[in-house]
C-alpha positions as CSV (number, residue, x, y, z in Angstrom):
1,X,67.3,137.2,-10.9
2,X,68.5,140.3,-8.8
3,X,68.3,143.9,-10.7
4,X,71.8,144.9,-11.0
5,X,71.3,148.2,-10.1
6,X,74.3,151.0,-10.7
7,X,73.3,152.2,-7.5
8,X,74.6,149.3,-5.5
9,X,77.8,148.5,-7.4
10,X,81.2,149.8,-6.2
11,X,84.4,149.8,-8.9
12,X,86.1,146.8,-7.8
13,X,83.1,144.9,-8.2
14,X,82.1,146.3,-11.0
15,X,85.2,146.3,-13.1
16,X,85.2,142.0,-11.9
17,X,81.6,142.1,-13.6
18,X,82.6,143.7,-16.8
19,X,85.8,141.7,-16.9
20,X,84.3,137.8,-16.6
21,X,82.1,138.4,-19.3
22,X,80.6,140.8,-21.9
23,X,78.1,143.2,-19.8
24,X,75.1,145.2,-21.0
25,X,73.8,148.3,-19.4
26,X,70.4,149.8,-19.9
27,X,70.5,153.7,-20.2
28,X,67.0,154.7,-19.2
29,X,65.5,158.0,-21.1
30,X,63.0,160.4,-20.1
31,X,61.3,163.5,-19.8
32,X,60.3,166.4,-17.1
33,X,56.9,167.6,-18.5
34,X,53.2,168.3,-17.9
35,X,51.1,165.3,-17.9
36,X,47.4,166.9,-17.4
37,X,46.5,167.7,-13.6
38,X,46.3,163.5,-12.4
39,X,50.0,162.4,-13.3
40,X,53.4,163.7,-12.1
41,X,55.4,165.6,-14.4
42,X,58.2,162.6,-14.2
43,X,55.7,160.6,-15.6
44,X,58.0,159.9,-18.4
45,X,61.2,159.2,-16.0
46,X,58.5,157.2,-13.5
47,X,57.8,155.0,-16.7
48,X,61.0,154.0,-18.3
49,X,62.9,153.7,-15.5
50,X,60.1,150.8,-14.6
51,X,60.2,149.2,-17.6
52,X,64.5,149.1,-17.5
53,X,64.1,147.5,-14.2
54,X,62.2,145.0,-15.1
55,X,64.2,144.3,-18.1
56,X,67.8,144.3,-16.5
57,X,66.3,141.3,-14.0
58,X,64.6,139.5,-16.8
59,X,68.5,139.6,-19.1
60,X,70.9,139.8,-16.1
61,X,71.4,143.4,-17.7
62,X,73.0,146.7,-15.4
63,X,70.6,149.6,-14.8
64,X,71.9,152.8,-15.0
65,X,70.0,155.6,-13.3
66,X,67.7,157.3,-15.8
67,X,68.8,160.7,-17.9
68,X,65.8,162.8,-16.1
69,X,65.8,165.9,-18.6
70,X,64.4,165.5,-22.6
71,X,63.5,167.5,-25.4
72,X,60.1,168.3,-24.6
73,X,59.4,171.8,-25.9
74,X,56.6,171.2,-28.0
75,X,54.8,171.3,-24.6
76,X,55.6,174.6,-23.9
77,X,54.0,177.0,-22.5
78,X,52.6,173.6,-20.3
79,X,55.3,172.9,-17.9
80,X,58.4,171.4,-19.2
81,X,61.9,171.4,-18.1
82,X,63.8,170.7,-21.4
83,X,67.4,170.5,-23.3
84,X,68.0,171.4,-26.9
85,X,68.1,168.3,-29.2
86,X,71.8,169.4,-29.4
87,X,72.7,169.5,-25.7
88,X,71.1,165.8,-26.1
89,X,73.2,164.6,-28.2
90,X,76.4,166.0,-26.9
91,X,75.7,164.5,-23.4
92,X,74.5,161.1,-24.3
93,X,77.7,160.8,-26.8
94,X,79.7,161.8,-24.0
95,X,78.3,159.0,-22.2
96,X,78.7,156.6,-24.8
97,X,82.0,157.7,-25.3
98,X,82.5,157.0,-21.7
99,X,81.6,153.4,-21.4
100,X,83.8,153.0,-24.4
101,X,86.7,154.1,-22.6
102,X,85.6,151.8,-19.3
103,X,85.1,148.8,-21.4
104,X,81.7,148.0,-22.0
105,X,80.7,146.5,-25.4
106,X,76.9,146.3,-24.9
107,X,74.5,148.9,-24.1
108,X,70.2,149.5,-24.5
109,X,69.1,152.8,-24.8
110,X,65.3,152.7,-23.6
111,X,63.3,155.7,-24.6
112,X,60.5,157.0,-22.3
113,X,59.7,159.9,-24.3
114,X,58.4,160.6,-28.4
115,X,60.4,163.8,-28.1
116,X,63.7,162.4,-27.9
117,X,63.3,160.2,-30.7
118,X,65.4,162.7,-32.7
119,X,67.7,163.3,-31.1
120,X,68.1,159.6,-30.4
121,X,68.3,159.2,-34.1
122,X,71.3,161.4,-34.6
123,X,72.7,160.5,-32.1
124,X,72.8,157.0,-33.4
125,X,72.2,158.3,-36.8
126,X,69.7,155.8,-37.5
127,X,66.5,156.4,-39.3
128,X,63.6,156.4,-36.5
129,X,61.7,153.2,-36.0
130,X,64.8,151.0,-36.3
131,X,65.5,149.7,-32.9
132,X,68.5,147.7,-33.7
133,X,72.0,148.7,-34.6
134,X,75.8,149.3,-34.4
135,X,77.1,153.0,-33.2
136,X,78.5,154.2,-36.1
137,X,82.7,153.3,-36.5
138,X,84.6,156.9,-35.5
139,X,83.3,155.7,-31.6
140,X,85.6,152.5,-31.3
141,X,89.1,152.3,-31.7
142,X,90.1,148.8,-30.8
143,X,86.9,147.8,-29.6
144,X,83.3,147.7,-31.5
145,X,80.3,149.3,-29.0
146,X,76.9,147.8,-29.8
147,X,73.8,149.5,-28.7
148,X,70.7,148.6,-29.1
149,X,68.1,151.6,-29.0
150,X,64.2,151.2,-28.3
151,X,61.5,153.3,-27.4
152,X,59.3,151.1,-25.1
153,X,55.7,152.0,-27.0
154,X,56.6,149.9,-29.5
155,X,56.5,146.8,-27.6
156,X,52.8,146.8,-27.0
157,X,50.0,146.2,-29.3
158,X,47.1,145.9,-27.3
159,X,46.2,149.2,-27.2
160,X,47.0,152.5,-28.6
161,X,49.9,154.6,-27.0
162,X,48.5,158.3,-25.7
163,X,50.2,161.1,-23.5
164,X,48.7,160.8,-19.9
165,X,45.6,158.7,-21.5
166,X,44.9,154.9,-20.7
167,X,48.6,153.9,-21.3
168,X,50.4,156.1,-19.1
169,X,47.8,156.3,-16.6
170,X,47.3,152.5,-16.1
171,X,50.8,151.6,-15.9
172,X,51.5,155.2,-13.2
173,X,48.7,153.5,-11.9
174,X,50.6,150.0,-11.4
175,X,54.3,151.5,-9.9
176,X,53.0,154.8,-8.1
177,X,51.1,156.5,-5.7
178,X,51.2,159.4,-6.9
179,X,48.3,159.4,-9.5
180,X,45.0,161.3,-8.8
181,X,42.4,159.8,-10.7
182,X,39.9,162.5,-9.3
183,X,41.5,164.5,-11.6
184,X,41.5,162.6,-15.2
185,X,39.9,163.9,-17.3
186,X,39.8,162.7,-21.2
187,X,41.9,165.1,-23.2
188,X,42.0,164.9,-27.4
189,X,40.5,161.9,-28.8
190,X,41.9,160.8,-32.2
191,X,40.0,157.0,-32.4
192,X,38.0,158.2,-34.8
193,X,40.2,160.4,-36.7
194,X,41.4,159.3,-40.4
195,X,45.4,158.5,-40.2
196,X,46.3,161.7,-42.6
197,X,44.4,163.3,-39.8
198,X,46.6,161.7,-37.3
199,X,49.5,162.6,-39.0
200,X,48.6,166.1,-39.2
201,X,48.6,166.1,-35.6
202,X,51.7,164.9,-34.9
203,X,53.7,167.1,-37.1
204,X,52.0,169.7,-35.3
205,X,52.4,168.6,-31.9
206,X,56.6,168.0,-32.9
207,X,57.1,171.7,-32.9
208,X,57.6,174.1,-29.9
209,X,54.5,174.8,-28.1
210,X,52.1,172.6,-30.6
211,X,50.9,170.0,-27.9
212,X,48.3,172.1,-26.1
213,X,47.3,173.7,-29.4
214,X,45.3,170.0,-30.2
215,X,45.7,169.1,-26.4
216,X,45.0,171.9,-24.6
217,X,44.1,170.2,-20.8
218,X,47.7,168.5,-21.4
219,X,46.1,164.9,-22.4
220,X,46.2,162.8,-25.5
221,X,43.5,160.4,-24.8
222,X,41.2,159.4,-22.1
223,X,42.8,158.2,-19.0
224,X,39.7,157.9,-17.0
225,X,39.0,154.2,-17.5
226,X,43.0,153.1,-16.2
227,X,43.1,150.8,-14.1
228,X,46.1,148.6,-12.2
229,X,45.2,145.9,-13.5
230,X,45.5,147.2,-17.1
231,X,48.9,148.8,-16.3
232,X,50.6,145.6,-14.8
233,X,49.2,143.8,-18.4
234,X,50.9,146.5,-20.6
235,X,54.5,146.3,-18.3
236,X,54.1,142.6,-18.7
237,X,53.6,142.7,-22.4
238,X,56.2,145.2,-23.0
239,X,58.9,143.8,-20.7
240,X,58.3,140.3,-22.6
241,X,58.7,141.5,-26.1
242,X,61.6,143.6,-24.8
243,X,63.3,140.7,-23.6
244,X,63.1,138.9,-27.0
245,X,64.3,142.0,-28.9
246,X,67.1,141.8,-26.6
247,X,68.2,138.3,-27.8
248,X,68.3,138.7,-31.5
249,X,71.8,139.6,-32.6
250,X,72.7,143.0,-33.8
251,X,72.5,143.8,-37.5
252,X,76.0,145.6,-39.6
């Protein structure tokens, strides 16, 4: 099945698709923020907009091109180009309110970046971890939008998700040629650590500038073992599961 890609589609044709039958379109979400010295800092962008590629052929879905900018001060003072959670929310309401207006009754939010998650919530207010749901009643008038809102780690089991570690780096590894594996190097390291540990970790690495205070070379993980081969598995894996999220009806 051919991508339908917003990039190639002109009104007239457009307004025929959303006409003959009920349309999705896949917002992609990322980020613009340090990942070590070996990955770009679109890494996020790079990612997601992958994955919602892959994922619009597999359901006949549109792509929309990928909202480039996050909420990824925690990073700080590591490069990051970020917008308040606020500015988030406006702008992606605005959008939603958009598609409203222009018809469409189906859309999936795919998150590239943990920092976003929040805002994504409120934005949807939905506790995080949810996935699936209904945007809440004062956005419809005549017509009901359904989105469906999923942050694409949580579609793979195999291994455990990381910031520029095995994950990232294996599947940068299978869509770009832009990695520099000369450069990995294995950042923090938390197999070993106890899950209140883990947890204590991430609550500190959710405010501003707390990544490089536990991650101080910009890398949660150890990317130096990625391979290809590994990344194409993980797209696989998450692209299938993906897909049969996508089928289950949404829940009032």
């Amino acid at each position: 099945m051919k991508v339908m890609d917003a990039s190639e589609l002109y009104d007239p044709e457009f307004r025929k698709l959303i006409k003959s039958k009920k349309q999705t379109v896949i917002i992609p979400v990322g980020s613009l923020e340090q990942h070590g010295a070996h990955l770009p800092i679109t890494t996020d962008s790079d990612i997601v907009t992958e994955i919602a590629s892959r994922l619009a052929k597999k359901c006949g879905f549109i792509v929309f091109p990928t909202i480039n900018y996050g909420v990824s001060f925690e990073h700080a003072p590591l490069i990051n180009a970020s917008i308040t959670s606020d500015a988030f929310i406006e702008f992606l309401r605005d959008i939603l309110r958009s598609l409203i207006e222009n018809k469409i009754k189906s859309v999936v939010i795919l998150n590239g970046h943990g920092g976003n998650r929040d805002a994504l919530d409120t934005v949807l207010q939905v506790d995080s971890g949810e996935g699936t749901l209904i945007l809440p009643e004062e956005y419809w008038e005549d017509e009901r939008l359904e989105v469906r809102y999923y942050s694409y780690w949580d579609f793979f089991t195999s291994t455990e998700f990381d910031h520029a570690g095995f994950v990232e780096t294996s599947i940068m590894l299978a869509i770009s040629d832009k990695v520099k594996m000369k450069k990995a190097k294995k950042g923090l390291a938390t197999k070993d650590l106890t899950e209140k540990e883990k947890r204590r970790i991430r609550k500190l690495i959710s405010k501003r500038g707390g990544f490089p205070k536990v991650a101080k070379n910009g890398v949660w993980g150890d990317p130096t073992g990625a391979t290809k081969k590994d990344g194409e598995k993980l797209l696989a894996e998450i692209v299938r599961n993906l897909t049969e999220a996508c089928q289950y009806p949404l829940t009032d």
